[in-house]
PyMOL commands that place a pseudoatom at each C-alpha (Angstrom):
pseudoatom trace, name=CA, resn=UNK, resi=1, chain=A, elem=C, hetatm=0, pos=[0.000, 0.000, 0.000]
pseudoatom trace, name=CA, resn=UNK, resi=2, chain=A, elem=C, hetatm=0, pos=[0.873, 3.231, -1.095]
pseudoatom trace, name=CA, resn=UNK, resi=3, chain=A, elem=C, hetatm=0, pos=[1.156, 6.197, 1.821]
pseudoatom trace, name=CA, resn=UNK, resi=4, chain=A, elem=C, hetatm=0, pos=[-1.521, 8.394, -0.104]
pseudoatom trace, name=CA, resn=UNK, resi=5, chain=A, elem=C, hetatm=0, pos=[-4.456, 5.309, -0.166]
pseudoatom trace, name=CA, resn=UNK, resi=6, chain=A, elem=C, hetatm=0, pos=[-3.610, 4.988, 3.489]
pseudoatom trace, name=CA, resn=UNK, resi=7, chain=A, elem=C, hetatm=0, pos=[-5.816, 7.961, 4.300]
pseudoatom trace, name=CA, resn=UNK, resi=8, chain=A, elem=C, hetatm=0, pos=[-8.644, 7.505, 1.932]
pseudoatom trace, name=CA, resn=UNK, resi=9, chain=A, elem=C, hetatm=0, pos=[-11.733, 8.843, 3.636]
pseudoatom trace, name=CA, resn=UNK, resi=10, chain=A, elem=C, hetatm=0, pos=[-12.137, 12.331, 2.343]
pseudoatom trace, name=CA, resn=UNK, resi=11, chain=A, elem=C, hetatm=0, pos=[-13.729, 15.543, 4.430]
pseudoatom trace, name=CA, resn=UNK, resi=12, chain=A, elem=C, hetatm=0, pos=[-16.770, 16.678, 2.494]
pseudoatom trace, name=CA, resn=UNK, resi=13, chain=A, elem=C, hetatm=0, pos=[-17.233, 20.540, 3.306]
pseudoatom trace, name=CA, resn=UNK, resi=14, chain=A, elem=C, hetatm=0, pos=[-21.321, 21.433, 2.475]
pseudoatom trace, name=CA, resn=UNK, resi=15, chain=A, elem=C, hetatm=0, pos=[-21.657, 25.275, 2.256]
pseudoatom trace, name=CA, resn=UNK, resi=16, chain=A, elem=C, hetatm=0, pos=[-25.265, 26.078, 3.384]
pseudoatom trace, name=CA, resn=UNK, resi=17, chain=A, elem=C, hetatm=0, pos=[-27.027, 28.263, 0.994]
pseudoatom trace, name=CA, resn=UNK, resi=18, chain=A, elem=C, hetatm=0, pos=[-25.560, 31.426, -0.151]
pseudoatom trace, name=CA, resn=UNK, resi=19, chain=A, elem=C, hetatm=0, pos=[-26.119, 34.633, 1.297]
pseudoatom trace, name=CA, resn=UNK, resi=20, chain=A, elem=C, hetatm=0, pos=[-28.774, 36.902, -0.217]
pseudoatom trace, name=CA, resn=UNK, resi=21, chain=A, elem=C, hetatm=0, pos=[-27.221, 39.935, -1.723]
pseudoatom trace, name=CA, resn=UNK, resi=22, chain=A, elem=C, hetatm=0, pos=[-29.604, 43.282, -1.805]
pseudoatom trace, name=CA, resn=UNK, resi=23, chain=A, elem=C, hetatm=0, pos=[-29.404, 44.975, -4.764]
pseudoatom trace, name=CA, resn=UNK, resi=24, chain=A, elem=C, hetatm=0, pos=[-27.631, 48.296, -3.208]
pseudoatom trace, name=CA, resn=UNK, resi=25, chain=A, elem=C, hetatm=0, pos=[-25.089, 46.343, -3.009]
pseudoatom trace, name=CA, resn=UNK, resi=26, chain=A, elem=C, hetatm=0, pos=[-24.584, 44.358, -5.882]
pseudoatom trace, name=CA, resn=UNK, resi=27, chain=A, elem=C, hetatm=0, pos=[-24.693, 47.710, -7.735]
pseudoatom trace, name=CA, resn=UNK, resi=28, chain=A, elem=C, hetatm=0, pos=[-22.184, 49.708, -5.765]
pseudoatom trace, name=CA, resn=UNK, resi=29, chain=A, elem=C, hetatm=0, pos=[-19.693, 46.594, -5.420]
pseudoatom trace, name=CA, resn=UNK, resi=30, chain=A, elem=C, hetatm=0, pos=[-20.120, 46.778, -9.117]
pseudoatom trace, name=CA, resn=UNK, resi=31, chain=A, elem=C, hetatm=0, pos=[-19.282, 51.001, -9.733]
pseudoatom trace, name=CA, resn=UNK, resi=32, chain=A, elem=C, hetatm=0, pos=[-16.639, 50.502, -7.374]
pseudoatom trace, name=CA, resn=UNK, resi=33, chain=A, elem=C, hetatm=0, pos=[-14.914, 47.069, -9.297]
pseudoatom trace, name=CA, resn=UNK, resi=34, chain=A, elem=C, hetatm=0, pos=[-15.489, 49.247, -12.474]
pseudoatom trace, name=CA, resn=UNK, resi=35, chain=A, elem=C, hetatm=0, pos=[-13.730, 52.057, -10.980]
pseudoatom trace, name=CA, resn=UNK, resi=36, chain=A, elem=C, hetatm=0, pos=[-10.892, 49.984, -9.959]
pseudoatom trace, name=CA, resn=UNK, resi=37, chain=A, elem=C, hetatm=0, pos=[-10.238, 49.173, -13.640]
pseudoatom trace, name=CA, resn=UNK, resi=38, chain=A, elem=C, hetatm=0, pos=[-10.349, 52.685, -14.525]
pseudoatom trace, name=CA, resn=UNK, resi=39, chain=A, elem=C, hetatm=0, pos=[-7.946, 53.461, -11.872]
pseudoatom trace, name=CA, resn=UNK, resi=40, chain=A, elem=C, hetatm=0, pos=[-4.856, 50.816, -13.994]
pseudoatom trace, name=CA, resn=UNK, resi=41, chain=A, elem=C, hetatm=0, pos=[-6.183, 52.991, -16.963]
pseudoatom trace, name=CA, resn=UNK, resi=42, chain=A, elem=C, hetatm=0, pos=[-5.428, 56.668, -15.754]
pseudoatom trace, name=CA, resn=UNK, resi=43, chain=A, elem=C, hetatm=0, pos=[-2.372, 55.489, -14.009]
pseudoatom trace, name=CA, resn=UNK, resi=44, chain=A, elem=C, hetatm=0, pos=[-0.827, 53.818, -17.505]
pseudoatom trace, name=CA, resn=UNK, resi=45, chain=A, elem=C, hetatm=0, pos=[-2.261, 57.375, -18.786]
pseudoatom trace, name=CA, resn=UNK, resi=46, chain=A, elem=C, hetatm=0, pos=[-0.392, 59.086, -16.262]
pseudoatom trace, name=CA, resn=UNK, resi=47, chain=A, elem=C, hetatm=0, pos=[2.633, 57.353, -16.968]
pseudoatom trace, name=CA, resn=UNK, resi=48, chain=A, elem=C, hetatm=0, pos=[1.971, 57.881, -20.997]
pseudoatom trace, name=CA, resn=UNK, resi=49, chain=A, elem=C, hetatm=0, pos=[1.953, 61.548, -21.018]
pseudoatom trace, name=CA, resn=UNK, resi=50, chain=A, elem=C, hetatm=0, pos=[4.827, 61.792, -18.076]
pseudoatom trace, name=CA, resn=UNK, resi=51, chain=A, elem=C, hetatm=0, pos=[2.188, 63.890, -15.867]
pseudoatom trace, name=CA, resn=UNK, resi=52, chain=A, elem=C, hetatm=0, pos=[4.174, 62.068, -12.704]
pseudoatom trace, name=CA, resn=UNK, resi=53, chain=A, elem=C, hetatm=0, pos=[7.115, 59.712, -12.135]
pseudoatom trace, name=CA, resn=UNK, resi=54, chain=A, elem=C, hetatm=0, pos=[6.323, 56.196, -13.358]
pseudoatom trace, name=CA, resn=UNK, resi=55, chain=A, elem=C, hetatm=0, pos=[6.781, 54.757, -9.579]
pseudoatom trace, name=CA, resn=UNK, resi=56, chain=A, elem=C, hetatm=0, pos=[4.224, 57.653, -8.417]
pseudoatom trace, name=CA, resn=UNK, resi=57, chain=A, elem=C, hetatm=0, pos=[1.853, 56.866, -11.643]
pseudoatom trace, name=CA, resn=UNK, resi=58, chain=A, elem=C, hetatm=0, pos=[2.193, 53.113, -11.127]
pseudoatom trace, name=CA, resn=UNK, resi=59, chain=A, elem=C, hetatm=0, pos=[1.936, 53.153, -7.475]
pseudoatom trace, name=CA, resn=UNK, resi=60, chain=A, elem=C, hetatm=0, pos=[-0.865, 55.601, -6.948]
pseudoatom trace, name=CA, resn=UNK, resi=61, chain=A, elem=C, hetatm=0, pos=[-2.764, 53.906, -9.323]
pseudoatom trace, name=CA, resn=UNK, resi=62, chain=A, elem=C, hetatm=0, pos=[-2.005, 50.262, -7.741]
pseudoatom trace, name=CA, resn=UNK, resi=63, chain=A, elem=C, hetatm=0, pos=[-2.743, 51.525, -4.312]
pseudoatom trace, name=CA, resn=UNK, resi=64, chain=A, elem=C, hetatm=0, pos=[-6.249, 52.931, -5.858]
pseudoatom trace, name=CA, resn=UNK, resi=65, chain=A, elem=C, hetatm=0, pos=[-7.024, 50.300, -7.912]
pseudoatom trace, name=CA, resn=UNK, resi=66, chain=A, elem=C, hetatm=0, pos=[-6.793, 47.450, -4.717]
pseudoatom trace, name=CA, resn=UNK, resi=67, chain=A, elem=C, hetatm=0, pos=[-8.409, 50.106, -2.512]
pseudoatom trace, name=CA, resn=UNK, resi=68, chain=A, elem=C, hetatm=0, pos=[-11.233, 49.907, -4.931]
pseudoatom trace, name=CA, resn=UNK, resi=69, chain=A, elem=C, hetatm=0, pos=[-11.227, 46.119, -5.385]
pseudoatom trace, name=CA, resn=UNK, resi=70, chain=A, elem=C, hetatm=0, pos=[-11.318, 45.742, -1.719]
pseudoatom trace, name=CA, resn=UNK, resi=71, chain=A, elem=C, hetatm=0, pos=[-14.080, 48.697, -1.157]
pseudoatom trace, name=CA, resn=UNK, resi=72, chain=A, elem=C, hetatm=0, pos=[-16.222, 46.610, -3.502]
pseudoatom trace, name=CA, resn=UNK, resi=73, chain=A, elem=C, hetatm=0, pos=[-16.424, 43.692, -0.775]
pseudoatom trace, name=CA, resn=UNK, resi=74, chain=A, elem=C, hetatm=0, pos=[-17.408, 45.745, 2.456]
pseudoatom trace, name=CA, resn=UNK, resi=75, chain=A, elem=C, hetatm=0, pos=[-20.345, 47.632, 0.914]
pseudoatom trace, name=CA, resn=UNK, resi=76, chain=A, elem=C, hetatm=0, pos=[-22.713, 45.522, 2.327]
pseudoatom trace, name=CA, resn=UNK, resi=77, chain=A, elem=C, hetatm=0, pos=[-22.044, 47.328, 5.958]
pseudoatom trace, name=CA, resn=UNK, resi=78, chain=A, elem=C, hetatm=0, pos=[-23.180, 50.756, 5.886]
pseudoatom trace, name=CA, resn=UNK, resi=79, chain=A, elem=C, hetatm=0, pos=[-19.241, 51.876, 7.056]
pseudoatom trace, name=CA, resn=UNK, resi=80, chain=A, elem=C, hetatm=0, pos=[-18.472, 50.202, 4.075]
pseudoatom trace, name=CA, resn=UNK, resi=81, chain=A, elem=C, hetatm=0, pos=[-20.730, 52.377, 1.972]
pseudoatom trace, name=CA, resn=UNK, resi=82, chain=A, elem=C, hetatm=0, pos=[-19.018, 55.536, 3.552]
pseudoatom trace, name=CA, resn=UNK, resi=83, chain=A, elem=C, hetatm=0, pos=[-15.750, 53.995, 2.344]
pseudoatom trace, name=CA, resn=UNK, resi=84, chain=A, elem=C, hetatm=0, pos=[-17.274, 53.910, -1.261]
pseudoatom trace, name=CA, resn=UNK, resi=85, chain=A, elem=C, hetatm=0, pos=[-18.870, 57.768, -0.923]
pseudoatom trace, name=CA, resn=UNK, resi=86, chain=A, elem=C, hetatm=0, pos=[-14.442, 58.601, 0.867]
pseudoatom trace, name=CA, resn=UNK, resi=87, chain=A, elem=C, hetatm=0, pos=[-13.635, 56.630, -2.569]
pseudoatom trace, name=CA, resn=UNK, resi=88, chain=A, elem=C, hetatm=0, pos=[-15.692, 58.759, -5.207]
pseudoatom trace, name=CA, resn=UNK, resi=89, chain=A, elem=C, hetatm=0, pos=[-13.863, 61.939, -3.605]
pseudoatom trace, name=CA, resn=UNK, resi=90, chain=A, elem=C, hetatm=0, pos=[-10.476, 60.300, -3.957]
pseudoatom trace, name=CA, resn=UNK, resi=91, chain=A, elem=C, hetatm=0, pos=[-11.289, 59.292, -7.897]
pseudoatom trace, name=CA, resn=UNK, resi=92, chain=A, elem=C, hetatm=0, pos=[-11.971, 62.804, -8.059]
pseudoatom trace, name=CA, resn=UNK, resi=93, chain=A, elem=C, hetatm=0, pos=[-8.719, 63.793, -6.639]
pseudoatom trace, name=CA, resn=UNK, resi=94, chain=A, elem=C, hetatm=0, pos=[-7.349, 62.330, -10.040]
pseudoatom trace, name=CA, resn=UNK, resi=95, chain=A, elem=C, hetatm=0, pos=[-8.638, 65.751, -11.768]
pseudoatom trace, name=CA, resn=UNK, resi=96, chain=A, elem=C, hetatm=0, pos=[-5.692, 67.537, -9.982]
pseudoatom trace, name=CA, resn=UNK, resi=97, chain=A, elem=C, hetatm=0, pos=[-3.095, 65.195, -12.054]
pseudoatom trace, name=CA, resn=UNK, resi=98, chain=A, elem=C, hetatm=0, pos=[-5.069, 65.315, -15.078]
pseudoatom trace, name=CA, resn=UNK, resi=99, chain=A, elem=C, hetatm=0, pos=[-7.832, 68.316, -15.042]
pseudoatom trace, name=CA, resn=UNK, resi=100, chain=A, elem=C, hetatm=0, pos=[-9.925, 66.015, -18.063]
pseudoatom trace, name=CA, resn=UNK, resi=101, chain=A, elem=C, hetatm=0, pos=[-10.141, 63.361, -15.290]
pseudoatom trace, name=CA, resn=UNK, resi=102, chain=A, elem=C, hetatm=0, pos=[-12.908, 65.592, -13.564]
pseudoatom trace, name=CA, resn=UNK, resi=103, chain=A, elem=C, hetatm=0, pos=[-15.060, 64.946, -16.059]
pseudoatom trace, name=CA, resn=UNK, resi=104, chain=A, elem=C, hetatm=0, pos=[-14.265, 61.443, -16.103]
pseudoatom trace, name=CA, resn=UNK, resi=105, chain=A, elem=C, hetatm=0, pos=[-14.584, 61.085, -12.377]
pseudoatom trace, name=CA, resn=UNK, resi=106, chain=A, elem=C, hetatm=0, pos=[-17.797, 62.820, -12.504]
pseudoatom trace, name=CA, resn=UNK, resi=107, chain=A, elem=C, hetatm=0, pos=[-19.330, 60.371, -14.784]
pseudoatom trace, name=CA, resn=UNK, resi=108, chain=A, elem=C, hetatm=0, pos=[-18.517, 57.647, -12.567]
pseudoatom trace, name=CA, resn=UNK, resi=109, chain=A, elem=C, hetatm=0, pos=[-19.851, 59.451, -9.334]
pseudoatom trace, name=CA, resn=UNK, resi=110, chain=A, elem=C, hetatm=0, pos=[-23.246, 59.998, -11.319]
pseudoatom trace, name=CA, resn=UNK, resi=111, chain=A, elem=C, hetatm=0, pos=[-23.383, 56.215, -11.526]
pseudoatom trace, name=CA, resn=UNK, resi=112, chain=A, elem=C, hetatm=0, pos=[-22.465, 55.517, -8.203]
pseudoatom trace, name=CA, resn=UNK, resi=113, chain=A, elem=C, hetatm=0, pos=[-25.153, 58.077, -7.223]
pseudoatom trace, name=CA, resn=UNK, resi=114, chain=A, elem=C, hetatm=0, pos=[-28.119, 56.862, -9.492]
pseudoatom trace, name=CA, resn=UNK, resi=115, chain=A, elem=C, hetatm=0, pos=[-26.725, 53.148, -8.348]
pseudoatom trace, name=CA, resn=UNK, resi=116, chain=A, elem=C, hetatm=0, pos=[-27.200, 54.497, -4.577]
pseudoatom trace, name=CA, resn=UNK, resi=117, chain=A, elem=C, hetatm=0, pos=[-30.196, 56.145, -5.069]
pseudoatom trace, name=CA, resn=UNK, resi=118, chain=A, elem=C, hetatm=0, pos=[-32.413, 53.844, -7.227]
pseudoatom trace, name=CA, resn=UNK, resi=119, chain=A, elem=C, hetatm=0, pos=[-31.137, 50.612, -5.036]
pseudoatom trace, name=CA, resn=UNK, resi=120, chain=A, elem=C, hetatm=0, pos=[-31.933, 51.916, -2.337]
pseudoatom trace, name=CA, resn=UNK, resi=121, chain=A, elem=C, hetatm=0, pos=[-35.566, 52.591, -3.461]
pseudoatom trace, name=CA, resn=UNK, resi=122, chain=A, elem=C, hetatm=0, pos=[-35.939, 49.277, -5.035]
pseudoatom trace, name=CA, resn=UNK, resi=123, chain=A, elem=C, hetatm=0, pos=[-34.390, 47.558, -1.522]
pseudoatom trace, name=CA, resn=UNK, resi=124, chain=A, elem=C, hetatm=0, pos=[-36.945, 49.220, 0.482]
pseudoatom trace, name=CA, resn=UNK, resi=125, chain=A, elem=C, hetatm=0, pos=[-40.024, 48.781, -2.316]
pseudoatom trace, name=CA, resn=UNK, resi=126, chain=A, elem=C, hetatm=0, pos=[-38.360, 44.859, -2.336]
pseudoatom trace, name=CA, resn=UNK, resi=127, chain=A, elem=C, hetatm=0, pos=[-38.831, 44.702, 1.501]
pseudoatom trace, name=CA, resn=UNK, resi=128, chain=A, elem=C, hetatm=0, pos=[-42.277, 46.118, 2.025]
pseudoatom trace, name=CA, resn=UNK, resi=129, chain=A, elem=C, hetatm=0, pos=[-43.421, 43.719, -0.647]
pseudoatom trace, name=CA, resn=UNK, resi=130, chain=A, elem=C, hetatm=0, pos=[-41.507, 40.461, 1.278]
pseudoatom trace, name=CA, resn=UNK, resi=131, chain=A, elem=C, hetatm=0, pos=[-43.141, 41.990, 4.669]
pseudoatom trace, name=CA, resn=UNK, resi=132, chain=A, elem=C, hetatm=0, pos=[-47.092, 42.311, 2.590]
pseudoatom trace, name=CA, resn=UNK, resi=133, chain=A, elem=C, hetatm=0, pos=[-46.067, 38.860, 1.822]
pseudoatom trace, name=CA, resn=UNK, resi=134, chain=A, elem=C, hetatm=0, pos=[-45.647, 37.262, 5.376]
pseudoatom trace, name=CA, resn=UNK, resi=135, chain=A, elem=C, hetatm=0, pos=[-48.414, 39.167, 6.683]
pseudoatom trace, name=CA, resn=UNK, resi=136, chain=A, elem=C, hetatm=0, pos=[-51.217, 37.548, 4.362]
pseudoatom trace, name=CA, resn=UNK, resi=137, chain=A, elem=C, hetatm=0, pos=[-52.908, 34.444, 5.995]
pseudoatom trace, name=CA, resn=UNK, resi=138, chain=A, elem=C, hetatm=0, pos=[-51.995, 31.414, 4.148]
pseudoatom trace, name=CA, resn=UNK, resi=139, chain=A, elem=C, hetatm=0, pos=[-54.488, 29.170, 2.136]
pseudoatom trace, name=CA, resn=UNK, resi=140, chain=A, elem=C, hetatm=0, pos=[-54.166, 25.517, 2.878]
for i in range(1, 140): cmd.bond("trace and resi %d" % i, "trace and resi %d" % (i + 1))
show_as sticks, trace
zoom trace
């Protein structure tokens, strides 16, 4: 016998179901991973037309980009939301390096807005219907 067939009984890990995601954030973690790949496009920008040094362009940008990537997994805790609205001020920061980066910035903070907004509205509609739901008698 060989050592591996020794120890043939394998663990079998069962997840239980997955958690439900509201659509707030589903949406935001969205802008936010969006954002994060605009972030590796104004930094190779950056470094393109030699606005900053290429370890300032690169590293700025890197830095950004995972802050992003990482935002996008905390916004379902309201903190975490607050770390998306601190975000959409520092993508706006970018506008200081490049001034037409304002405009791109504010594109993306309209969608993060209307993403904020209308989720929110469509959460709450969402829950009120679940909780009309519940409350009928049942028919057996």
């Amino acid at each position: 016998m060989s050592e591996g067939s020794t120890n043939t009984a394998k663990t079998v890990r069962t997840r239980g179901p997955r958690r439900q995601r509201s659509l707030t954030e589903s949406l935001l973690s969205i802008v936010l991973g969006l954002e994060a790949v605009l972030v590796f496009f104004i930094a190779l920008t950056v470094f393109g037309l030699h606005a900053l040094p290429p370890a300032v362009a690169f590293g700025g940008g890197a830095g950004l980009a995972v802050v992003l990537a990482l935002a996008s997994r905390i916004v379902r805790w309201n903190w975490g939301v607050w770390v998306g609205w601190v975000l959409q001020l520092a993508l706006l920061a970018t506008g200081i390096v490049l001034p037409a980066l304002y405009i791109v910035a504010v594109v993306f903070i309209g969608m993060w807005v209307y993403c904020f907004v209308r989720a929110r509205k469509i959460d709450a509609d969402n829950a009120a219907r679940a909780g009309a739901a519940d409350s009928e008698p049942q028919n057996s």
